[in-house]
BAVEX-141210 format. One record per residue (C-alpha): x, y, z; residue in one letter. Coordinates in steps of 0.001 Angstrom, whole numbers, padded with zeros to 6 digits, always signed. Layout:
<gukes>
XYZA;...
</gukes>
This chain:
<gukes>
+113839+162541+218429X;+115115+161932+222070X;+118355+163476+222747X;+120753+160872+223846X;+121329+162548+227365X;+117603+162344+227667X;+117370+158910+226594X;+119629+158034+229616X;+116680+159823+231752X;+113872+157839+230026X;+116327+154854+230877X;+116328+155765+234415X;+112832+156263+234975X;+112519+152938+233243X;+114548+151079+235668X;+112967+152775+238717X;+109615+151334+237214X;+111428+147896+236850X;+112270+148511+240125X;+109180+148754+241369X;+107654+145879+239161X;+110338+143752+241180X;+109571+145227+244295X;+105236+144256+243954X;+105566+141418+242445X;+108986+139302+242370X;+111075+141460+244753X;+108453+140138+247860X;+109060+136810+246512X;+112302+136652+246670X;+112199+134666+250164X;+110281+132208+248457X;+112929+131462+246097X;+115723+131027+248171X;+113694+128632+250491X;+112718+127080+246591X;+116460+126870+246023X;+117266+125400+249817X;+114605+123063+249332X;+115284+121752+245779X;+119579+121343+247388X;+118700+119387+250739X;+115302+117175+250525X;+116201+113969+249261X;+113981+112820+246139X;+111440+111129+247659X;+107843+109438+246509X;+104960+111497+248321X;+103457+108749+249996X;+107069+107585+251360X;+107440+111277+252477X;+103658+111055+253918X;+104407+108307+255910X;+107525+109585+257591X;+105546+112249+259616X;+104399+110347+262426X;+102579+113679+263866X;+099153+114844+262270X;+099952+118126+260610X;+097499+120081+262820X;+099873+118786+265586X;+102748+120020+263680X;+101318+123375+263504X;+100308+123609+267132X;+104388+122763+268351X;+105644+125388+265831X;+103403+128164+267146X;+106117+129779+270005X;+108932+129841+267393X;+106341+131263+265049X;+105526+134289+267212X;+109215+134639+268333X;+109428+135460+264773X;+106697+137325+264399X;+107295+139568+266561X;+111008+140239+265500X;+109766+140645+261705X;+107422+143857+263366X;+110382+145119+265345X;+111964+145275+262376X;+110088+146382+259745X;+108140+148755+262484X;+104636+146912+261776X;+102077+148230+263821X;+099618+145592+263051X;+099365+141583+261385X;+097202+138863+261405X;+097787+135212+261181X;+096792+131758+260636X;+097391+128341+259747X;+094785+126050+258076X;+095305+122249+258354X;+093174+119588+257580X;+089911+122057+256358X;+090360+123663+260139X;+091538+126868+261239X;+094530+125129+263327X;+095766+128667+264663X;+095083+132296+264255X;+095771+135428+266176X;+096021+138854+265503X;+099321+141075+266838X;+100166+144608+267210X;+097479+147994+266765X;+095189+148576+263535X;+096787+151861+263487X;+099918+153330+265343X;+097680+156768+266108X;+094383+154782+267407X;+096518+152076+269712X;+092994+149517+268857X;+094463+145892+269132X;+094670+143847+265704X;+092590+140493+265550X;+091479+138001+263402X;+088256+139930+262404X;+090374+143096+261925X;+089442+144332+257963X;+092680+144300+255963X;+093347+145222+251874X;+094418+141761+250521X;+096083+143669+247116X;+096508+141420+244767X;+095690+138148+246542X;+092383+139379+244832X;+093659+137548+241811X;+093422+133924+242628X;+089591+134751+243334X;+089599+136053+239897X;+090642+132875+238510X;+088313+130998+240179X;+085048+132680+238821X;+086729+132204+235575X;+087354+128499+236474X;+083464+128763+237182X;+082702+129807+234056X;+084467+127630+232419X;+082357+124858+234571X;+079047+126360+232976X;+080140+126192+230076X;+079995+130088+229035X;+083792+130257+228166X;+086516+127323+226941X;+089934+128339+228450X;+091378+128398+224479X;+088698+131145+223652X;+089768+134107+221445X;+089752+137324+224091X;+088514+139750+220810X;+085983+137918+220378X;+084754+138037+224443X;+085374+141535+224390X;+085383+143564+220778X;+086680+146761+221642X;+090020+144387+222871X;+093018+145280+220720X;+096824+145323+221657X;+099389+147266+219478X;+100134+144087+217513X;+097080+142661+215570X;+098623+139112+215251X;+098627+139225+219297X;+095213+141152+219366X;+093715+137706+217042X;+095626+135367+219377X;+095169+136394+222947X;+093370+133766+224391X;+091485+133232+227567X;+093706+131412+229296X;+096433+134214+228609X;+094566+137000+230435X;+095954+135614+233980X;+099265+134292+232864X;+101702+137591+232661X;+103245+136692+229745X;+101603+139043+227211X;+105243+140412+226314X;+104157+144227+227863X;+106042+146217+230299X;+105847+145039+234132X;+103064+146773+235574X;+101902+148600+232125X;+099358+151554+231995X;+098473+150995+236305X;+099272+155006+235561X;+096107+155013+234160X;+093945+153809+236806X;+096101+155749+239153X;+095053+158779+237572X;+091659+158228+237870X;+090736+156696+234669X;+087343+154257+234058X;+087730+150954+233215X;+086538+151522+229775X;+089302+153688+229356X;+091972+151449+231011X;+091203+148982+229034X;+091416+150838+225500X;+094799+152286+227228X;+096637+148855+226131X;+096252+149205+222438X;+098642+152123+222327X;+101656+150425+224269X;+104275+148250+221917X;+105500+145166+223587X;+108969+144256+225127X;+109213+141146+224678X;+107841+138256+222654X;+104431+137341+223446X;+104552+134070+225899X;+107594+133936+226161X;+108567+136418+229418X;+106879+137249+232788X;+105750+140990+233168X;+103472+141249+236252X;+100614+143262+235189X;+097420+144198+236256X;+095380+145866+233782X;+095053+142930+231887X;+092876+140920+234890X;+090620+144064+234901X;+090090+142952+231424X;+089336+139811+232755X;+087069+141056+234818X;+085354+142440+232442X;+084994+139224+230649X;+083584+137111+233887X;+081036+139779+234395X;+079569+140093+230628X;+079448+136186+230697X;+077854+135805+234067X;+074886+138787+233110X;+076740+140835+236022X;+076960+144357+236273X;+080784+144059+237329X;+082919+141453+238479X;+082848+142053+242290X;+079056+140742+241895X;+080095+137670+240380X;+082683+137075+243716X;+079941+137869+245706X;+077392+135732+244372X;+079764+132489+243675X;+082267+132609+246127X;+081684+135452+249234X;+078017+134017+249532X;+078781+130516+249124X;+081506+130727+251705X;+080411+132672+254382X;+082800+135215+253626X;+080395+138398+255371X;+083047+140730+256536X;+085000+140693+253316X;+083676+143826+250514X;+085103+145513+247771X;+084837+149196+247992X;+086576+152047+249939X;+082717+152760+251330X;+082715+149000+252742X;+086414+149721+253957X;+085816+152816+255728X;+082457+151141+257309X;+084259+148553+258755X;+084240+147975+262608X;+087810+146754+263072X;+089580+148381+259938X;+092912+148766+259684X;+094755+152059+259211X;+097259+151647+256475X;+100963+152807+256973X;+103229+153205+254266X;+107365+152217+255134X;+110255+153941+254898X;+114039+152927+256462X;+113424+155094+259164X;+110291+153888+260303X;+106507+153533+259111X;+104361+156289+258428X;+100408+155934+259005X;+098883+157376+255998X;+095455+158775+255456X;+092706+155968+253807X;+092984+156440+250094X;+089265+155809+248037X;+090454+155913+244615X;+093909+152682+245247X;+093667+149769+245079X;+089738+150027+244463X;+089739+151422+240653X;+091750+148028+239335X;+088843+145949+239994X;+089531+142694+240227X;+093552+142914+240091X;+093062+143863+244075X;+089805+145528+245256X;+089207+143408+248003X;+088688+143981+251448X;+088587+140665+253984X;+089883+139392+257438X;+092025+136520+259018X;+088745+134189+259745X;+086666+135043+256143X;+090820+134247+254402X;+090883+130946+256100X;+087495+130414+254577X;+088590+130836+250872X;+091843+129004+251818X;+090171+126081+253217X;+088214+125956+249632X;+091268+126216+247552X;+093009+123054+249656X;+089919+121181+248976X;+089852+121199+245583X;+087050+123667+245237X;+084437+121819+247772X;+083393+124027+251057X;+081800+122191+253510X;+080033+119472+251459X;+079201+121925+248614X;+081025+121814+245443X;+081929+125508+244544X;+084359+124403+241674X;+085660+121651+239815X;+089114+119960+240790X;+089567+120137+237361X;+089257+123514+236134X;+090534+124895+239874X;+093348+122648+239221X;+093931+124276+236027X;+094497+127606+237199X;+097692+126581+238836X;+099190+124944+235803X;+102783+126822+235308X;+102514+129182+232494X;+105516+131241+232374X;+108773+130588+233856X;+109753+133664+236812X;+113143+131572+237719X;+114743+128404+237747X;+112379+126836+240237X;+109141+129373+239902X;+106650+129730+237736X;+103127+131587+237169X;+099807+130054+236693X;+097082+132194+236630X;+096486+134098+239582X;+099040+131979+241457X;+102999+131402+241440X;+103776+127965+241656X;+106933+127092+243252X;+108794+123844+242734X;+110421+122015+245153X;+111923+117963+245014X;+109062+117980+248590X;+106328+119253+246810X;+104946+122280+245133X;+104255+125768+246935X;+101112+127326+245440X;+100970+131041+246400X;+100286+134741+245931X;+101296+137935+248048X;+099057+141542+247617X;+100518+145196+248165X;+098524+148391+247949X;+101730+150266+249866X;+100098+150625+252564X;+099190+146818+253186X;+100541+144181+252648X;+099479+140333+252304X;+100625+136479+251928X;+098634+133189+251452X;+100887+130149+250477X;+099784+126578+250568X;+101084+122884+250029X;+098319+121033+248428X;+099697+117781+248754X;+099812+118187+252431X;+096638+120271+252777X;+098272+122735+255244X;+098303+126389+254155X;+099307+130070+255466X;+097788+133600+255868X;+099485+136894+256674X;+097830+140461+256948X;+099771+143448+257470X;+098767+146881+257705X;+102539+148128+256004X;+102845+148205+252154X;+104576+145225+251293X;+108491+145453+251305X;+108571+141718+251645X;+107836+140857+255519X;+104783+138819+254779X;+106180+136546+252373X;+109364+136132+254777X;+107071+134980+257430X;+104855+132927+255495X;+107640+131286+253979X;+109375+130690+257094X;+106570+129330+258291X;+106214+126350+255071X;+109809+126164+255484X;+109050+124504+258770X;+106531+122652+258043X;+108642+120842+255933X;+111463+119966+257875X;+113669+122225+255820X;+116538+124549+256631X;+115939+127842+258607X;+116572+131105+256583X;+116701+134658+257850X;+114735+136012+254984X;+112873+138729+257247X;+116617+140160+257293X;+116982+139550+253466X;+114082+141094+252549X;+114838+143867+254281X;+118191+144594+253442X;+116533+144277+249762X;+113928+147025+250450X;+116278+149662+252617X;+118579+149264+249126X;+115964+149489+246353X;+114391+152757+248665X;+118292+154440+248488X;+118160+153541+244717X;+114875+154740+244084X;+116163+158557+246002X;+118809+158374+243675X;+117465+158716+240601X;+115648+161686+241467X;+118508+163329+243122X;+119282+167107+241457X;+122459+166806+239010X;+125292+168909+240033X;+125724+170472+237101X;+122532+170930+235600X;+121796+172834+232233X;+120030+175839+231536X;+116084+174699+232349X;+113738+176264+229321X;+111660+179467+229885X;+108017+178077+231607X;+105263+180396+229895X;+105691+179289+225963X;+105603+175568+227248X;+102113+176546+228133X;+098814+175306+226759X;+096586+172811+225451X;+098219+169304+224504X;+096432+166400+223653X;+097071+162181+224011X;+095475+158676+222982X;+095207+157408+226619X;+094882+160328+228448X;+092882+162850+226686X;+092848+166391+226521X;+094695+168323+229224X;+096372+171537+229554X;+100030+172938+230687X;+100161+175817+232635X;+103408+177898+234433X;+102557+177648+238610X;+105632+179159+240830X;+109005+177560+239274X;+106825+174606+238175X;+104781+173434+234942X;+101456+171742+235814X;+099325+169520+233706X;+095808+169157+234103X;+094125+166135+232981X;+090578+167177+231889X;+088866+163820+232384X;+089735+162729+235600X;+090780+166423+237392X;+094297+164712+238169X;+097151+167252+238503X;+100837+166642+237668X;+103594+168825+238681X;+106904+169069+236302X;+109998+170721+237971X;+112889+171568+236281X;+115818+169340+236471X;+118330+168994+233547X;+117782+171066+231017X;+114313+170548+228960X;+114338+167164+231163X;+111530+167844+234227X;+111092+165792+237164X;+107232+164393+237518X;+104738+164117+240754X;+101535+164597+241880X;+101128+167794+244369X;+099260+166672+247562X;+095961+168189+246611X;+092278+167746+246055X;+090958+164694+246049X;+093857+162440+244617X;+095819+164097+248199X;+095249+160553+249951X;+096961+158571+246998X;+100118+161362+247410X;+100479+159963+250958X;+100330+156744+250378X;+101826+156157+247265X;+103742+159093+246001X;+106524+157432+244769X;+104349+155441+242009X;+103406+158481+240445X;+106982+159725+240296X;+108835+160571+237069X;+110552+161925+234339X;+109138+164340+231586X;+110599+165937+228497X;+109696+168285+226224X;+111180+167226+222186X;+111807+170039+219758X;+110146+169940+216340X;+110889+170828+212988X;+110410+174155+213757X;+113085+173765+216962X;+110349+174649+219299X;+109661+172520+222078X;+106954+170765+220881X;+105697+166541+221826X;+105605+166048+225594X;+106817+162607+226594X;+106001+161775+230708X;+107772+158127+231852X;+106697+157135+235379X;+108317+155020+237986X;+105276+153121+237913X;+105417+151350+234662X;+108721+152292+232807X;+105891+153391+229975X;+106525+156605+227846X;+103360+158490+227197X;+103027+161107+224686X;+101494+164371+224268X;+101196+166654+221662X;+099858+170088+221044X;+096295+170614+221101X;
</gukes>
């Protein structure tokens, strides 16, 4: 068993992966919820057409007069945040109403950003992940309410009763009562799909199943997985290119680190810190090995494409891509995030008493990205950044929507900020050295082979005043350093070829490990927790 002043350091590594859950998923979104809440307190209850009829302007008009107070803002959300580099536009009426590109691709290289400037999208990727699904669906060759086990076989989540009744229609929806961000560890590390997916039968739920958001991501590779077998595809990112990419035009938008590297106006990704942003070498192996959760590569002009699509209802210049109806059906609320938010699949949906928001925002740390739309008024906004997301993306698109509908002006480039500079002083001071440590164990008998369900065989072996573990399946390295007692602090050394990932994303792969005594009062079952994903893995001796 856990000691109980080690269960207070599983606790903490728990809520620095909580943390972070908040911080990729509903810590970004935060603006959008307080202009949710400032919307839903001052716009009278109105019918749509009544609304429709007050704006005497042509929303492409609308657009074009907000534009100077747009880049005023703009360019004080960089100053800010120290973004090098963003992209922007506005999509009215199926046109491309305004776009423009500010700052450099990369802080070392001084080249300009513009609208054909490559950016990661993160997990924006989803939403194009529901939409092959909704395409499927169309074909016929899935129903929504079909059983995911029987898809996929080899599917199976700790609890059998949820293995039977995980549906379709659930794979999108973050509410399959997990941890927030369960198992990304794995892929982190270096792990195949195959193995990814398996990962998810060995983790025991929080929460009741459909009951509670989680943000995850390894579930959507599963669903990936799913669109591929049923399309005859080798992998998903053919299906996107065959029924969407192709379809729309979308040419300078890929899905590898190859494609990204190869790209003639590619941004260099920095990763933020209070004190400024740091430009951080291109890392192969993030956000490309979770598939369709957020491999994608695109630009500005190929983003307007796919938004220009979703705002009409799945038609693309005269061709229909998608039905309204199963397109529409991927932004039917799911789970409830807050008061006024929900998730859909691939989307958040946010209500207002003016409309709904539709929505997503991507982060690979060292990009970040926004796309938020009002269907009813078939206006929509786009924001790439070349800084992980700490929120400034979804503070300008909101600001932007806030505009366009005639509602309050919030600061929320400040309040997202102040957010991120306190969750990064948090996250420091968890891993801060105790004052008053205890006695840390001898290194060398900790030493050897140990063995676990998601991760395989590795090995433990004494390096300086440090432990290391060796993964033997992947090559990935972790580095345990004494801290309390037989409690170790976790993290990747910068080496070999997971060195780019250390750069960019060090903190994810930050931790807590502890070695539990047996029967036999040796020091026996390692346990690691990482900041990641909150989840305890196990290993024994091999």
């Amino acid at each position: 068993m856990i000691a109980s002043g080690s269960r207070t350091v599983v606790a903490r590594a728990g809520s620095a992966a909580t943390a972070g859950a908040r911080r990729h998923a509903t810590g970004v979104m935060r603006a959008l919820l307080m202009a949710a809440v400032l919307w839903g307190a001052s716009v009278p209850s109105v019918t749509r057409a009544e609304e429709l009829s007050k704006s005497a302007a042509p929303m492409e008009a609308r657009v074009k007069a907000l534009i100077p107070d747009l880049e005023t803002y703009i360019q004080r959300g960089m100053k800010a945040y120290d973004l090098p580099g963003l992209a922007i536009g506005v999509v009215a009426g199926d046109r491309l109403v305004y776009a423009k590109g500010f700052g450099v691709r990369s802080k070392a290289g001084g080249a300009p950003v513009d609208t054909r400037t490559a950016f990661q999208i993160g997990s924006l990727t989803k939403g194009f992940l529901a939409t092959t699904m909704a395409i499927m669906v169309d074909r016929d060759k899935v129903h929504w309410d079909d059983r995911v086990v029987d898809l996929y076989p080899a599917f199976q989540f700790h609890d059998a009763w949820v293995t039977r009744e995980f549906r379709v229609f659930d794979l999108m929806a973050q509410r399959s009562g997990l941890r927030p961000l369960v198992n990304d560890v794995v892929a982190l590390l270096g792990y195949a799909e195959p193995a990814v997916i398996r990962s998810l039968r060995y983790v025991e739920p929080v929460s009741s199943f459909r009951t509670t958001f989680a943000y995850t991501n390894m579930t959507h590779v599963l669903a990936g997985r799913i669109v591929a077998s049923l399309a005859g595809a080798p992998d998903w990112n053919a299906v996107a290119q065959r029924e969407l990419l192709d379809p729309l035009g979308m040419a300078e938008t890929s899905f590898t680190a190859e494609a990204m590297k190869a790209a003639a106006h590619r941004a260099q990704g920095h990763r933020w810190t209070p004190d400024g942003t740091i430009e951080v070498p291109f890392e192969p192996l993030f956000p490309y090995g979770f598939g369709a959760a957020g491999d994608i590569n695109s630009t500005l002009e190929d983003m307007a494409r796919w938004l220009r699509l979703q705002l009409g209802s799945g038609s693309f210049e005269g061709r229909r891509i998608v039905s309204p109806d199963s397109l529409a059906y991927t932004r039917i609320p799911k789970v409830a995030v807050e008061d006024t938010v929900s998730y859909a699949m691939g989307w958040y949906v946010a209500r207002t008493r003016n409309g709904s928001i539709v929505w997503h925002d991507g982060d690979t740390n060292c990009s970040g990205a926004f796309l938020g739309m009002l269907p009813d008024r078939d206006v929509g906004v786009i924001v790439l950044t070349n800084e992980g997301n700490k929120g400034l993306p979804v503070a300008i698109g909101t600001w932007a929507l806030d505009r366009l509908l005639d509602d309050p002006a919030v600061d929320y480039v400040a309040d997202t900020l102040k957010q991120a500079t306190s969750e990064f002083a948090a996250f420091e001071k968890m891993f801060a050295k105790p004052g008053n440590p205890r006695p840390f164990p001898v290194l060398a008998p900790l030493a050897g082979g140990v063995a676990s369900p998601v991760f395989g065989k590795g090995v433990l072996r004494p390096e300086g005043e440090a432990l290391v573990l060796e993964l033997k399946d992947t090559g990935a390295e972790l580095e345990l350093v004494p801290w309390d007692g037989d409690v170790f602090t976790v993290r990747m050394p910068p080496r070999g070829r997971f060195a780019p990932m250390v750069a960019n994303m060090g903190d994810r792969l930050r931790g807590f490990a502890q070695f539990e005594s047996g029967k036999d009062g040796k020091l026996g079952v390692l346990s690691l927790t990482f900041a990641a994903d909150g989840q305890a893995y196990e290993f024994s001796r091999d």
